[in-house]
Every structure is written in structure tokens, then in C-alpha cells.
C-alpha positions as CSV (number, residue, x, y, z in Angstrom):
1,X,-12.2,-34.6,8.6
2,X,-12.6,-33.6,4.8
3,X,-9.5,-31.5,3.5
4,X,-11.5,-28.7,2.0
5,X,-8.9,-27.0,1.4
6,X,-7.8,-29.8,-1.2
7,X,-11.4,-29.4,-2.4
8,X,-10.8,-25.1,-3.3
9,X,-6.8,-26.0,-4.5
10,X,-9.2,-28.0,-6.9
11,X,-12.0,-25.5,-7.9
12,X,-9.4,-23.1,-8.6
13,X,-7.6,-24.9,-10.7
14,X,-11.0,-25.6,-12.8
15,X,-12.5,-22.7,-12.4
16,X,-9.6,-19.6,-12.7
17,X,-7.8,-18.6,-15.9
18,X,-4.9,-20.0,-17.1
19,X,-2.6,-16.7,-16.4
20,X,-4.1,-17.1,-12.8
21,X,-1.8,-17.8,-9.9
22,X,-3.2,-21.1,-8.5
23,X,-2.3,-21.5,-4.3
24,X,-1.1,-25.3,-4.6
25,X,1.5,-23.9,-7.6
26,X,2.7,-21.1,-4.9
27,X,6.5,-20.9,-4.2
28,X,5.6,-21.3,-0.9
29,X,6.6,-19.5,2.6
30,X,10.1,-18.5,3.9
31,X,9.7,-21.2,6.8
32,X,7.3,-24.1,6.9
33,X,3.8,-23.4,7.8
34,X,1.3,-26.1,9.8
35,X,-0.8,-27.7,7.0
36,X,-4.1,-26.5,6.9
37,X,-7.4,-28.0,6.4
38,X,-9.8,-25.4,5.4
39,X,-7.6,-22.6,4.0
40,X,-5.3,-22.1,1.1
41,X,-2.1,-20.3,1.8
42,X,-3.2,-17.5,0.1
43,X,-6.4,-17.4,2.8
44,X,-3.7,-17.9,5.5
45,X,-1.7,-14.5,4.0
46,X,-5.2,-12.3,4.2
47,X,-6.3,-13.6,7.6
48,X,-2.5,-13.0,9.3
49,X,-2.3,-9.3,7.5
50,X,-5.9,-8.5,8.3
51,X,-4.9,-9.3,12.1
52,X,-1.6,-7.9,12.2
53,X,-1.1,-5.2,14.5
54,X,0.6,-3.3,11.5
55,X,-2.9,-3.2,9.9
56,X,-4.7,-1.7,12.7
57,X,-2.0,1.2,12.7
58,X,-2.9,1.8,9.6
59,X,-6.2,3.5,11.0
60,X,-4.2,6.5,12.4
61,X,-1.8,7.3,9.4
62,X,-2.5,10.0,6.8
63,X,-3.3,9.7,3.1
64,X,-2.7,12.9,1.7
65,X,-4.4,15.4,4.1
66,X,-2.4,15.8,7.6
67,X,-3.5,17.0,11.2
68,X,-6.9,17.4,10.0
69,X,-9.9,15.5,11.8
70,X,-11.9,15.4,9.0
71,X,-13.2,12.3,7.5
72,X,-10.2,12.9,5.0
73,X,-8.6,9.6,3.8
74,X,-6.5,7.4,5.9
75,X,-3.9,4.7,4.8
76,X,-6.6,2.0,5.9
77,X,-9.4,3.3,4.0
78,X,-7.4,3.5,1.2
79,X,-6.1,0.2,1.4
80,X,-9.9,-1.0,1.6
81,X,-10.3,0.8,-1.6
82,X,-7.6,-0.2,-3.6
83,X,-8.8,-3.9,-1.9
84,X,-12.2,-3.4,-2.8
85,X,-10.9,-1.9,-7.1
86,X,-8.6,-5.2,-7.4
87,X,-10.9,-7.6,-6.1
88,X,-13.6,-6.3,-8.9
89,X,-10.7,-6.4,-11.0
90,X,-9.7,-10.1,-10.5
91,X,-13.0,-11.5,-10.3
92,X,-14.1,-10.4,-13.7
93,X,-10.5,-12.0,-15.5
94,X,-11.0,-15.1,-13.1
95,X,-8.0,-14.6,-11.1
96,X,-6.8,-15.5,-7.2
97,X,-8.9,-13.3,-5.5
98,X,-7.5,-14.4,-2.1
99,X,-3.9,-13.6,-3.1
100,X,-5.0,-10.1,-4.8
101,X,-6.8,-9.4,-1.4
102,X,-3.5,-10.3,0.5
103,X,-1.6,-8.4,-1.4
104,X,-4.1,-5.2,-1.6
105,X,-4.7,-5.7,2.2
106,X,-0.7,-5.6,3.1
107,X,0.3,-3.6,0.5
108,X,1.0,-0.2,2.4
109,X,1.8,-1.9,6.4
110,X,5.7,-0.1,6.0
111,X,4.2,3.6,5.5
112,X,5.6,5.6,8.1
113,X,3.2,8.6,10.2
114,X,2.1,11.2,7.7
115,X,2.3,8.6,4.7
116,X,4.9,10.4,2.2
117,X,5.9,13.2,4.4
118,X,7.1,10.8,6.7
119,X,8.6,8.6,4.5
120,X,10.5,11.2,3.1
121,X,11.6,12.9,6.7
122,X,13.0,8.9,7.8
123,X,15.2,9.6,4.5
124,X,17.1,12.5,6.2
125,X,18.6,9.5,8.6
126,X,18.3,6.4,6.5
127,X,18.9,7.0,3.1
128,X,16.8,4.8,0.5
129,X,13.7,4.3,3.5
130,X,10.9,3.6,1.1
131,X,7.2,2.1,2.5
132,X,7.3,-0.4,-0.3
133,X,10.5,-2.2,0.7
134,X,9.5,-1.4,4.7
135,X,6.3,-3.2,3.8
136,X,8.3,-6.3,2.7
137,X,10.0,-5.7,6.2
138,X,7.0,-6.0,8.1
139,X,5.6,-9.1,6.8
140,X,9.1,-10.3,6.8
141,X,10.5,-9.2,10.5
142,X,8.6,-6.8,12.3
143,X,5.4,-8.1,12.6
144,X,6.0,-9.2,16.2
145,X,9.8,-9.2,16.0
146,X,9.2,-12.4,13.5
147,X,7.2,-11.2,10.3
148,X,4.1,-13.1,9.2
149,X,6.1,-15.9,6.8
150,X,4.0,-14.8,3.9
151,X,4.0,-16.5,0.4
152,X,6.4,-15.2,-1.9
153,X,3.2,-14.5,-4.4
154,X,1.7,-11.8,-1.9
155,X,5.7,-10.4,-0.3
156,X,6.4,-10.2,-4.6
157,X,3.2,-8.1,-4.7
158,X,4.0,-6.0,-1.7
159,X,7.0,-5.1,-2.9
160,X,6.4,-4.6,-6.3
161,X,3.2,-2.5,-6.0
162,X,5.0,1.0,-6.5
163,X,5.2,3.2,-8.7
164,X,6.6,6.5,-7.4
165,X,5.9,10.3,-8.9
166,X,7.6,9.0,-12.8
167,X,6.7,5.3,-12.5
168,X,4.9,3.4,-15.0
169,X,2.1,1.9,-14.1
170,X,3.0,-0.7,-17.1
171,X,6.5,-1.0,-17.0
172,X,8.7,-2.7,-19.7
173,X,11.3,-3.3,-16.7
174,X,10.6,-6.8,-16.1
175,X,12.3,-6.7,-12.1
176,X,10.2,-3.8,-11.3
177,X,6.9,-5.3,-12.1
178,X,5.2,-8.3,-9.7
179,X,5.5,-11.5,-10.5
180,X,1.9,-12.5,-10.5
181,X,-1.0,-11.0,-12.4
182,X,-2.9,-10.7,-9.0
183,X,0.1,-8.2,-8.0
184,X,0.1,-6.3,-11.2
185,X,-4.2,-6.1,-10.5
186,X,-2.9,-4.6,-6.9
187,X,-0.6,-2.5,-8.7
188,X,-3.3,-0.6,-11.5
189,X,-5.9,-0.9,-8.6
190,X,-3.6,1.4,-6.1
191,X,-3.3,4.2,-8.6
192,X,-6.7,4.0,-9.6
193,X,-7.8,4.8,-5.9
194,X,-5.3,6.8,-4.7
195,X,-5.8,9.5,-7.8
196,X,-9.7,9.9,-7.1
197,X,-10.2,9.7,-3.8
198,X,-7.2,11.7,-3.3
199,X,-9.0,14.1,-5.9
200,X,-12.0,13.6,-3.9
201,X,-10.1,15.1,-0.7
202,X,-8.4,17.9,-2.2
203,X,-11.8,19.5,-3.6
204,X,-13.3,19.0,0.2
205,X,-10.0,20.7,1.6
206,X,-10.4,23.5,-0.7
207,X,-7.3,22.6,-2.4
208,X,-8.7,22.2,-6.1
209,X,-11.8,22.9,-7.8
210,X,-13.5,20.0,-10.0
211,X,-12.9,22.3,-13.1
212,X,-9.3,22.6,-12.4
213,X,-8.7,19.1,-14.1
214,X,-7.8,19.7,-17.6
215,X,-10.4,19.4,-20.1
216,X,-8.7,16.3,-22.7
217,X,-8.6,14.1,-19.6
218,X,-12.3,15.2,-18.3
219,X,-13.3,13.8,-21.8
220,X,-11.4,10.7,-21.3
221,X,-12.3,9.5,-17.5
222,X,-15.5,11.5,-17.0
223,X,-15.9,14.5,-14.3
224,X,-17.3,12.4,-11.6
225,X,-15.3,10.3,-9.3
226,X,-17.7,6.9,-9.4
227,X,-17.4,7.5,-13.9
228,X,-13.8,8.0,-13.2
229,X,-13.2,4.9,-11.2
230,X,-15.7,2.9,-13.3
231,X,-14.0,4.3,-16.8
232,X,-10.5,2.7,-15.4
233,X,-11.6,-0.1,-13.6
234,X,-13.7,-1.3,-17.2
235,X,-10.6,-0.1,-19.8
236,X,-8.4,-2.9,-17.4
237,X,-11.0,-5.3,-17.4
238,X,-12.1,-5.3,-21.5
239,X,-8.5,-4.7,-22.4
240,X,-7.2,-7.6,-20.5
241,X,-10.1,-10.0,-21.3
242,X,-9.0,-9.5,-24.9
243,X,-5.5,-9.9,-24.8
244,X,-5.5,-12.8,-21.7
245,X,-3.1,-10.6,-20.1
246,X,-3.3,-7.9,-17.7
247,X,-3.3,-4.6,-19.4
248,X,-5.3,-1.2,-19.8
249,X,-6.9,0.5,-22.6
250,X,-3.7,2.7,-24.0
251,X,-6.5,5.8,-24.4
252,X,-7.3,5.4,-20.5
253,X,-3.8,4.8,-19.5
254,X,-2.5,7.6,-21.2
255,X,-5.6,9.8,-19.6
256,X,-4.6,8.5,-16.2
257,X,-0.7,8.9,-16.5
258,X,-1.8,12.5,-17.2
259,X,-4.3,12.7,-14.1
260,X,-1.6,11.8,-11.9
261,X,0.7,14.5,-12.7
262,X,-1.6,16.8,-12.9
263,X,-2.3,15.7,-9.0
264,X,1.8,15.8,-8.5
265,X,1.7,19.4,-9.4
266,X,-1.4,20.6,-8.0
267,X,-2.0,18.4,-5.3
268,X,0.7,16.6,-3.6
269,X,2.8,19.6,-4.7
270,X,0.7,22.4,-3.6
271,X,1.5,25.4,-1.3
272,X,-1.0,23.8,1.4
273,X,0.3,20.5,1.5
274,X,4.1,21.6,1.8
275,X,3.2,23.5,4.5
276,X,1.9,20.3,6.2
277,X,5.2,18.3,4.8
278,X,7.4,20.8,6.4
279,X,5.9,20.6,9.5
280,X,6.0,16.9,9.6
281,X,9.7,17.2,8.5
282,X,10.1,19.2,11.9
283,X,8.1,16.3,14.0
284,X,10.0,13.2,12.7
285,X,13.6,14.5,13.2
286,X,12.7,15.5,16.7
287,X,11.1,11.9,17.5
288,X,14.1,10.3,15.3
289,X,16.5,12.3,16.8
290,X,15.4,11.8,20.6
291,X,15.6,8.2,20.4
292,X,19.0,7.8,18.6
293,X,20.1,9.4,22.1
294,X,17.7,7.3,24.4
295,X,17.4,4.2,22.3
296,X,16.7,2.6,25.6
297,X,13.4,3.7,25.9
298,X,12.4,1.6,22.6
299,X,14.0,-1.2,24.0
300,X,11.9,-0.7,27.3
301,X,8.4,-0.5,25.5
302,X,6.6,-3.7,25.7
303,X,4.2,-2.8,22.8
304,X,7.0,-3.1,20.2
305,X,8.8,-5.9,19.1
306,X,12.4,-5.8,17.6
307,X,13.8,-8.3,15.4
308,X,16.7,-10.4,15.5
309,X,18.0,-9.6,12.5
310,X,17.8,-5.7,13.9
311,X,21.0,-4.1,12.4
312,X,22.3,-1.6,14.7
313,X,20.7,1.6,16.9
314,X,20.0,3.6,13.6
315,X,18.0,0.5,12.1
316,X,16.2,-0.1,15.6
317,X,15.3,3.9,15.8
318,X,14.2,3.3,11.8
319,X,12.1,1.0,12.8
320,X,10.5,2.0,15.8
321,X,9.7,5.7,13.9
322,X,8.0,4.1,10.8
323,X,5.9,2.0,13.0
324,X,4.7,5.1,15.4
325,X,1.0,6.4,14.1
326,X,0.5,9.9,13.1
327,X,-1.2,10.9,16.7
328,X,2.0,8.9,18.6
329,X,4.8,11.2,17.2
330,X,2.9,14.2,17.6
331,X,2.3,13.2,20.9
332,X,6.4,12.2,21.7
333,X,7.3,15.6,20.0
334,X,5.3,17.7,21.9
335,X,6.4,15.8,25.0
336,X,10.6,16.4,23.8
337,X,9.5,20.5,23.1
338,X,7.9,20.9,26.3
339,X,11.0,19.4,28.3
């Protein structure tokens, strides 16, 4: 049979730019992977993230907005729309779409129920618990008690994707960016999503009015959250055709640096989401504290897998919390309150 994945290694090594990661130049998995005939490595990463069980759990795991049945943003919507941004992003500067798909696709697996409220509430018990570094866990361990053996191209990306509430989005710190241009794509493409749609939920929760955005960065990215999304998505594109390096329009950049604190303050900080946060707070120490005491109930569910490299009881309870969807712990809480 034809090796046609020799035959893509080839096209994209023709075809992408020359700051474009190339999959036969990859630094490879941590442990040696079968040899493939049809699909580059950075094919293989997609495929085993899309149908990874963390992925699916993704479906049942807030974005901003909790215990609301809305059509409110999940993680996994949001992971198809930062997916959808980069891939736009990578085709127009001839980059590795597969490995900027891989890397949007897995990008958030380690967020714990209730996104950031969660994340946050794990931090009472294991100080430094952040979903970034959990993702890298996941595709590295947890996956079925053995990780996915990933590239280091998409676990770089994964890991490197953050940004946090004073982040850069273009940092000067060299060890906090991703080592790829594909990851740095991810990277733009996540806050780029996650600042208008999570706009786009707020206004539908009641939360904030269109005209509460200030006025200088209305006149900058546009009112309307397809101009918004186009405005940022084309200042990455020109800027970074011009300059054969991944970059943004400093006008834009500065207008969405401002957007996202704005959203800090008004959004994520809010009276109505705290109330939700608080109450999540409440939920995950029950759940985290129950199974520190009956640590042999995780050990007796069939559904999860633990690692080998599984520290101690506080590292297995870590674990087995972040994994839980939002409707699991509230269901284990209510269970602990009523008994």
C-alpha cells in the first residue's frame, strides 16, 4: 500500500510557510507510536483528543454561566470556537492546521466542574491546581490511567495556551509562550472566543447591556459580536502576513487587552457570578472532602482510571474531582447533604 502519509509530510513541506511547524520535523511522542500510513502525527493527536473520554466531559462543564439550562456556553462549545477562530487563523498564514486543531481541540480537557469556580475551589486543597497544567496531565496520565502520548508540539500548546486575569496575550517571557506558531494561533484564538461569546452570554443573562462596553473600544472592535470577532481575527492575520510572524495589530491588541478587563470587572467579577462561585465553592469542598475520607469509593468506580504515577490520596481525590462534570458533583453533594 502507498504511504500517503509520506505523500502529506511532503505537501506540507511545499506547500506551508516557512515559520510553520512541519509533522515529519516534530519532536516526536513521549513513547514510540505504531507507524502510520495515512495520518501524520499531528492527525493522530486530533483523532485521539477528539475521542478521548476527557473531550466528551467537556459537554457538561460550564463556561462562564453555572446551573443554568440555558443554551449558555459550555467548555466544548467553546473549545469548537476557539477550534473553529485558529483554524481560520492558520489557514490564511499557511500553517499546520492539524496541529493547531489538536491543540485547540485539547486545549481546556484539565478544567475542573464549573470551569474557574472549580478550578479555584480544588485550590483550597491542592495549592497551584490550574486547568492548563491538569490539561498537560490528561493527555499525559489520565486519559485512561495512561494519557494519550501526544507530540510535544500539541502538549507545548496545551500548556502554554494561558493567559490568566494579567497575562499577555504576547508575552516577552519566552518560557511562557508555546513553542510553535500553531500554539501561539491557539493562544490569540482562545481569548478571541472566550471575550465575545462570553460577552454574548452575559447580555442574554441579563448581566450587561451592549452599551455598557466602553465607547474607545466600541470604536476599535465594532458593537457586534461577528465585527468583533472578524476585527481581531483580520488585525492577526494582516499583521502577521506582514511581519512572517505571528502577531496582532498593536491598535486591536490594545482594544482587546482593554475588553478583557473590562469583562474581569463586570463580568467574571460581577455580583451574579460570585454568587454562583460561592456556591460552587460550597459543592467542591463537600465532594473533595467526602472522598479524602472514602477514597475507596474512587478506587471502586470502574468508569475512572487512575495512573500509576498517582502520587498519594490527595493527588487521587485531585484527580478524580477535576474529572467529575458539573451535573456529577452536584449530584454527589446533594447525595453527602441528604445523608
Amino acid at each position: 500500500m502507498r504511504n500517503l502519509r509520506l505523500d502529506i509530510e511532503e505537501r506540507e513541506k511545499q506547500y506551508l510557510a516557512p515559520f510553520a511547524s512541519k509533522a515529519a520535523e516534530s519532536k516526536g511522542t513521549l513513547k514510540p507510536r505504531d507507524e502510520c500510513f495515512v495520518r501524520t502525527l499531528y492527525m493522530q493527536d486530533r483523532d485521539r483528543i477528539i475521542h478521548s473520554e476527557y473531550f466528551r466531559r467537556l459537554k457538561d462543564k460550564a463556561q462562564v454561566i453555572m446551573f443554568n439550562e440555558a443554551p449558555y456556553r459550555t467548555r466544548l462549545t467553546h473549545t469548537l470556537e476557539v477550534m473553529q477562530i485558529a483554524r481560520t487563523i492558520s489557514r490564511a498564514l499557511r500553517l499546520n492546521e492539524d496541529l493547531t486543531e489538536a491543540i485547540a481541540l485539547g486545549h481546556d480537557l484539565g478544567h475542573a466542574p464549573f470551569g474557574h469556580a472549580g478550578e479555584h475551589a480544588i485550590n483550597k486543597y491542592w495549592e497551584g491546581f490550574h486547568h492548563a497544567s491538569h490539561s498537560l496531565r490528561v493527555v499525559e496520565c489520565l486519559e485512561k490511567g495512561q494519557g494519550l502520548n501526544l507530540t510535544f508540539e500539541t502538549r507545548d500548546g496545551i500548556l502554554k495556551h494561558t493567559k490568566g486575569k494579567k497575562g499577555s496575550i504576547l508575552s516577552n517571557d519566552s518560557a511562557s509562550m508555546p513553542a510553535t506558531n500553531e500554539g501561539l494561533v491557539v493562544r490569540i484564538s482562545d481569548i478571541i472566543a472566550y471575550i465575545n461569546h462570553d460577552i454574548d452570554d452575559a447580555i442574554n443573562l441579563g448581566v450587561l447591556k451592549s452599551d455598557d462596553i466602553p465607547k474607545p473600544i466600541i470604536d476599535v472592535l465594532s458593537s457586534r459580536y461577528s465585527k468583533r470577532v472578524d476585527t481581531m481575527v483580520m488585525a492577526v492575520i494582516i499583521e502577521s502576513i506582514e511581519k512572517e510572524e505571528v502577531s496582532i495589530k498593536e491598535e486591536v491588541l490594545n482594544a482587546m487587552n482593554n475588553l478583557k478587563a473590562f469583562m474581569f470587572e463586570n463580568v467574571y467579577e460581577s455580583k451574579e457570578i460570585k454568587k454562583d462561585v460561592a456556591r460552587v465553592h460550597e459543592i467542591i469542598s463537600y465532594v473533595f472532602e467526602y472522598y479524602l475520607k472514602n477514597t475507596h469509593l474512587i478506587l471502586e468506580d470502574k468508569l475512572f482510571f487512575i495512573p500509576e504515577n498517582s502520587k498519594d490520596n490527595l493527588e487521587l481525590v485531585k484527580d478524580y474531582v477535576a474529572h467529575l462534570s458539573d451535573n456529577e458533583a452536584v449530584s454527589i453533594y446533594e447525595k453527602i447533604k441528604t445523608n
